[in-house]
C-alpha positions in Angstrom: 221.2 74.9 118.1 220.3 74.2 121.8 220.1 70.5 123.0 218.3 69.4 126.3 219.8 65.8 125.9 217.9 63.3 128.3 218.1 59.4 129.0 214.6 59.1 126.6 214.4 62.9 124.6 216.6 65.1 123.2 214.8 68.7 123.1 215.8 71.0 119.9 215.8 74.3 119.6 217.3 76.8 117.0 217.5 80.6 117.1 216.4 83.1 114.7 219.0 84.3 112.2 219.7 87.5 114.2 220.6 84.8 117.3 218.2 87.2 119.1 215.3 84.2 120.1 215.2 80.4 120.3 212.8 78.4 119.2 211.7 75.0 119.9 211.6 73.1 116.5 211.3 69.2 118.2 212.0 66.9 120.3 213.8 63.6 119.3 212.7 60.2 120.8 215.3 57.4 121.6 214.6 54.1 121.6 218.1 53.2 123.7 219.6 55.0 125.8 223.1 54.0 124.9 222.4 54.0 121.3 223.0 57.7 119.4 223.4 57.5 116.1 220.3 57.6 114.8 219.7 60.5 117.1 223.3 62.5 116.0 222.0 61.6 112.3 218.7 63.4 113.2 220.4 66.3 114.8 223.1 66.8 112.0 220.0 66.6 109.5 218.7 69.6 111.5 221.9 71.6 111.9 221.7 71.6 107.8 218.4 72.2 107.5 219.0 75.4 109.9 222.6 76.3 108.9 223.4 75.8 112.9 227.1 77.4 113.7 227.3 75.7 116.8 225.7 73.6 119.8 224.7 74.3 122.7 224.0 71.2 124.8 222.5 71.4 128.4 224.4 70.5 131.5 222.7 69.1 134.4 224.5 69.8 137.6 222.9 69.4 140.9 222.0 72.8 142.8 225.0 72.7 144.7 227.2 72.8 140.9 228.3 69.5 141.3 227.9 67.1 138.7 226.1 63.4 138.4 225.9 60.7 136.0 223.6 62.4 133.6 225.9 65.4 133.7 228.9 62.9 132.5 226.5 61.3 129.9 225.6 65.0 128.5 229.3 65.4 128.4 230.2 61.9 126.2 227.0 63.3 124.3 229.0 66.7 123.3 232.3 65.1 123.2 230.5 62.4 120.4 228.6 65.4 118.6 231.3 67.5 117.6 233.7 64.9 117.2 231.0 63.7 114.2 229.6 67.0 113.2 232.8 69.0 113.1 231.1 71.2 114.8 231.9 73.3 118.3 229.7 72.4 121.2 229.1 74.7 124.0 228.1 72.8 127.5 225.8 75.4 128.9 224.5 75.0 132.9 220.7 73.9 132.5 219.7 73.7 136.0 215.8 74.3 136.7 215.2 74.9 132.4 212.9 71.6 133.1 210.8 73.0 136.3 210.7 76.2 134.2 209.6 74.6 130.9 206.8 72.4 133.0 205.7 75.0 135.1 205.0 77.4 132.1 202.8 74.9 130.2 200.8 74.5 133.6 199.9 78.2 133.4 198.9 77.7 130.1 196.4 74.7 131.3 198.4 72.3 129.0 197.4 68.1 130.3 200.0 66.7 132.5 200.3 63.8 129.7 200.4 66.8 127.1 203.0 68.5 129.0 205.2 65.8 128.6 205.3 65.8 124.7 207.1 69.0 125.0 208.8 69.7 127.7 212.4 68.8 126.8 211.5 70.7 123.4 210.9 73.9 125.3 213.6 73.5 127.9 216.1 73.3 125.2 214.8 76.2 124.3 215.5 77.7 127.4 219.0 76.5 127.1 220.1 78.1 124.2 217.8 82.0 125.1 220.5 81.5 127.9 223.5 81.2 126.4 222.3 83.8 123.7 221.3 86.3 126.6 224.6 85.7 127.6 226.6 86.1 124.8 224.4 89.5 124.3 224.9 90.3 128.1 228.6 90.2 128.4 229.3 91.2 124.8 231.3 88.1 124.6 231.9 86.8 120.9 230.1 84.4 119.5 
């Protein structure tokens, strides 16, 4: 299961059973920031519902590689979700998945306000083709 955590969202994506293609399935809203359990009760909900193996939560790092405050939250986030899921989570580089995931639903003619509802569903699945395109790539296990 990918993960494009944000201060707001939390984009979901699962892959196929083959692990061959990810799919956005939805995008959670928070009402707190700094409050996650309803959101990790949503997301373990989903990883039962899909039989998820793993996680793979987006890093933001700056283009440079270095890393910010949301990069340290997305790393308490990962830290807290497999600490409650039992889970292993996989921190996975998700610079530009955003500009990506925005700038495709532009080409499509998708409303700016429209655009919004989605984005962090689709750039988690970004996240997660990545890793998987890696994983395939290198022929690293899984």
């Amino acid at each position: 299961m990918g993960l494009d955590f944000g201060a707001k969202t939390v984009g979901v994506a699962v892959s196929d059973p083959l692990g061959i293609t990810a799919q956005n399935i939805e995008v959670i809203r928070r009402k707190s920031e700094n409050k996650l359990r309803q959101t990790l009760a949503r997301i373990e909900e989903l990883a039962v519902e899909y039989e998820v193996e793993r996680f793979v939560v987006g890093l933001p790092k700056h283009m440079d590689a270095s890393e910010g405050e949301r990069a340290e939250k997305s790393r308490a986030f990962a830290a807290d979700l497999e600490r409650r899921s039992g889970l292993p989570v996989v921190l996975w580089d998700e610079r530009l998945t955003t500009v990506a995931a925005d700038r495709i639903l532009e080409e499509a003619g998708v409303d700016k306000r429209k655009r919004k509802e989605s984005i962090d569903g689709i750039a988690a699945s970004f996240i997660l083709q990545g890793y998987m395109d890696y994983l395939k790539n290198t022929g690293k296990p899984e």
